[in-house]
C-alpha positions as CSV (number, residue, x, y, z in Angstrom):
1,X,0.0,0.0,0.0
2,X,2.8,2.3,1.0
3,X,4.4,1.6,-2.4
4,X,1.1,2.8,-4.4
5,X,1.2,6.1,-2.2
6,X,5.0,6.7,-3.3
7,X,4.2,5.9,-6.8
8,X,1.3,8.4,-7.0
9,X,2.8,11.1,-5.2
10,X,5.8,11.4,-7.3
11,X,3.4,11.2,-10.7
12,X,1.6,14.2,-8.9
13,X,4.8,15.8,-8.0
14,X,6.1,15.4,-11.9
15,X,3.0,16.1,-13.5
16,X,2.7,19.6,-11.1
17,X,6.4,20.6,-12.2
18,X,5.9,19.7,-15.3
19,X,2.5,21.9,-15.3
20,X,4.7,25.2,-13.4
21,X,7.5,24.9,-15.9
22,X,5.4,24.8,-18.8
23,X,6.5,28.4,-20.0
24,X,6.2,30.7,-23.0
25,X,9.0,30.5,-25.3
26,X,11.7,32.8,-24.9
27,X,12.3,35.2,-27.2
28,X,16.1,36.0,-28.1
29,X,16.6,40.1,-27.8
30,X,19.8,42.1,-28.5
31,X,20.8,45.8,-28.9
32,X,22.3,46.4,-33.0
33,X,23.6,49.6,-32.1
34,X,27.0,49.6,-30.5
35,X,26.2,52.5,-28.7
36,X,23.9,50.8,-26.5
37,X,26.6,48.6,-25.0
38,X,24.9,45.9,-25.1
39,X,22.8,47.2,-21.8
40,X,26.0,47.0,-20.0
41,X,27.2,50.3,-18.7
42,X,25.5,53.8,-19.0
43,X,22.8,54.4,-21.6
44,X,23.8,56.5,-24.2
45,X,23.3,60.1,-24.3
46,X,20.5,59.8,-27.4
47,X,18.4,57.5,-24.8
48,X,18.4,59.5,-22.1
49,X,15.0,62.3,-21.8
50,X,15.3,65.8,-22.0
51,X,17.4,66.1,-18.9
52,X,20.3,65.5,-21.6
53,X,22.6,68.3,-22.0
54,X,21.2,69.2,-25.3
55,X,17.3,69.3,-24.1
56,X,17.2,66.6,-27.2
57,X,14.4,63.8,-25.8
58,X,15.7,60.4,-26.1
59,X,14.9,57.5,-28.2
60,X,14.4,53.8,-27.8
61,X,16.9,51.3,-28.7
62,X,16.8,49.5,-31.5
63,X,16.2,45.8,-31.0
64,X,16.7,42.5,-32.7
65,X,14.0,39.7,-31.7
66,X,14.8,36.4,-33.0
67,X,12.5,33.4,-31.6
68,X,8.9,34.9,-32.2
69,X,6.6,32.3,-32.6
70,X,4.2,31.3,-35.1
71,X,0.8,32.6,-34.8
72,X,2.5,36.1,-33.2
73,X,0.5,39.4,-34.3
74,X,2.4,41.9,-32.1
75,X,5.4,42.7,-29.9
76,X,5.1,43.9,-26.6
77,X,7.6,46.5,-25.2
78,X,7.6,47.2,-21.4
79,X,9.9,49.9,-20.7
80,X,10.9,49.7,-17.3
81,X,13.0,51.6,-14.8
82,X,13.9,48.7,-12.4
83,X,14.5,51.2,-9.2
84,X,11.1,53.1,-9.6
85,X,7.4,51.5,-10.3
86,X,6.9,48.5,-11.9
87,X,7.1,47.0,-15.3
88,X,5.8,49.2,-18.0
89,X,6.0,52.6,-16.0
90,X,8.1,53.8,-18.7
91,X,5.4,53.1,-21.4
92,X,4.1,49.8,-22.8
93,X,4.1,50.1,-26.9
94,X,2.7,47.1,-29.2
95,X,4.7,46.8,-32.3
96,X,2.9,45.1,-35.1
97,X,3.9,41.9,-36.7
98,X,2.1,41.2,-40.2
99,X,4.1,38.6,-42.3
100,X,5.1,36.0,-40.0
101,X,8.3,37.1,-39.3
102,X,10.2,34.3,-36.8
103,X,12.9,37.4,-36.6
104,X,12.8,41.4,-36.5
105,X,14.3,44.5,-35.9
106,X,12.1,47.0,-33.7
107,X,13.2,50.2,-35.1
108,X,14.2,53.0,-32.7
109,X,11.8,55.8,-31.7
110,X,11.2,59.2,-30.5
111,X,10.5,59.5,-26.7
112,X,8.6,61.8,-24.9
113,X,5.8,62.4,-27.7
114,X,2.7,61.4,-28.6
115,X,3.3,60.1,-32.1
116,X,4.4,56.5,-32.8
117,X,6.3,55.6,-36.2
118,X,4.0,52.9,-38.4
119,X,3.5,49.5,-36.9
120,X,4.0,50.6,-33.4
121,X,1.0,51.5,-31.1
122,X,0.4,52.6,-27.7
123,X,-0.8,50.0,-25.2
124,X,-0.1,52.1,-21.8
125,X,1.4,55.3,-21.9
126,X,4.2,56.2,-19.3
127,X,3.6,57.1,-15.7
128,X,6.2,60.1,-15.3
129,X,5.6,63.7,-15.4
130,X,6.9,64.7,-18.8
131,X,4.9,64.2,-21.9
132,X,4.3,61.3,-24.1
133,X,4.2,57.9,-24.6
134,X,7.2,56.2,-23.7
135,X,9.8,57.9,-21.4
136,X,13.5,57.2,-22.5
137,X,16.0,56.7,-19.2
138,X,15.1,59.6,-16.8
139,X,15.7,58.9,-13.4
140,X,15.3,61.7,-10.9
141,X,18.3,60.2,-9.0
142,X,21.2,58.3,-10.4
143,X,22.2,55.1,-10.8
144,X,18.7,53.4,-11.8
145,X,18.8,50.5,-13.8
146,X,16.5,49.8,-17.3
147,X,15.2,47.3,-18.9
148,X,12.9,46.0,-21.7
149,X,10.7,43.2,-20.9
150,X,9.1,41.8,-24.8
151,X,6.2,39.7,-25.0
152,X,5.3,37.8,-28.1
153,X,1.1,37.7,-27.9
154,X,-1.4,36.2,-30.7
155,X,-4.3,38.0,-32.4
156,X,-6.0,37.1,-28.8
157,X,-3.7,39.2,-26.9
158,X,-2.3,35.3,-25.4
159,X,1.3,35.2,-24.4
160,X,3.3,33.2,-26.8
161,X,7.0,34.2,-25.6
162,X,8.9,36.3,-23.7
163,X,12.2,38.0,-23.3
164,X,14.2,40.8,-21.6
165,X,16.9,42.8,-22.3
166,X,18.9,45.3,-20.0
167,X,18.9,49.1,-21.5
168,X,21.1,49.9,-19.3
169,X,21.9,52.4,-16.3
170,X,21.2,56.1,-15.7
């Protein structure tokens, strides 16, 4: 009797971690622009808002995103300032995916405005005090770290993969 308990608890046990690690796909994300250091070190002076010395307002990197599933209508950018809010406080913008691509490059845009280059569209604007939709690097302190979280989602808005890449710090 003993034995049968055993057996069926460790079925449960692997069929519940085999349930919890069942996971979206990830997605493979990396910066094209040398400037961007690949995340690692400061952001770049074009990414940063219009704190910059040159009252310029910053613009997104420019990502690659290799691994997107089939059946994926839009990207999912969460711009995120990991020492301030959560996920996304920095603007959530959908960028559209129409032929099936399994690999992209998310062209860089303008922070701190209300217009969006074609394919992209707002999801949630940012939660700062300056204007716009997304919010480049713009930490009232120093030393805050960024990041973009992607999410590959179908035509239902269902989460197909993921991925995250570090912007870098400000």
């Amino acid at each position: 009797m003993l034995k049968i308990i055993n057996t069926s608890f460790l079925v449960a046990i692997f069929c519940l971690s085999t349930f919890f690690n069942a996971s979206a796909a990830d997605l493979i994300l990396s910066h094209i622009d040398p400037a961007w250091k690949d995340g690692k070190g400061d952001v770049p002076s074009i990414g940063i808002c219009l704190y910059r010395d040159d009252g310029g307002k910053g613009m997104s990197p420019p990502i690659k995103v290799t691994g997107i599933p089939n059946g994926t209508a839009k990207l999912e950018l969460h711009f995120t300032d990991e020492d301030w809010k959560s996920e996304g406080a920095h603007g959530v913008i959908g960028y559209k995916i129409t032929d099936g691509s399994t690999s992209v490059v998310i062209p860089s845009f303008k922070g701190e405005t209300d217009e969006l280059p074609p394919n992209f569209e707002e999801i949630s604007a940012h939660e700062g005090r300056m204007d716009g939709i997304y919010l480049p690097p713009c930490s009232g302190g120093k030393g805050h770290d960024y990041t973009v979280y992607v999410y590959a989602k179908n035509a239902d808005d269902e989460e197909l993969a993921n991925g995250k890449l570090p912007i870098g710090n400000y």
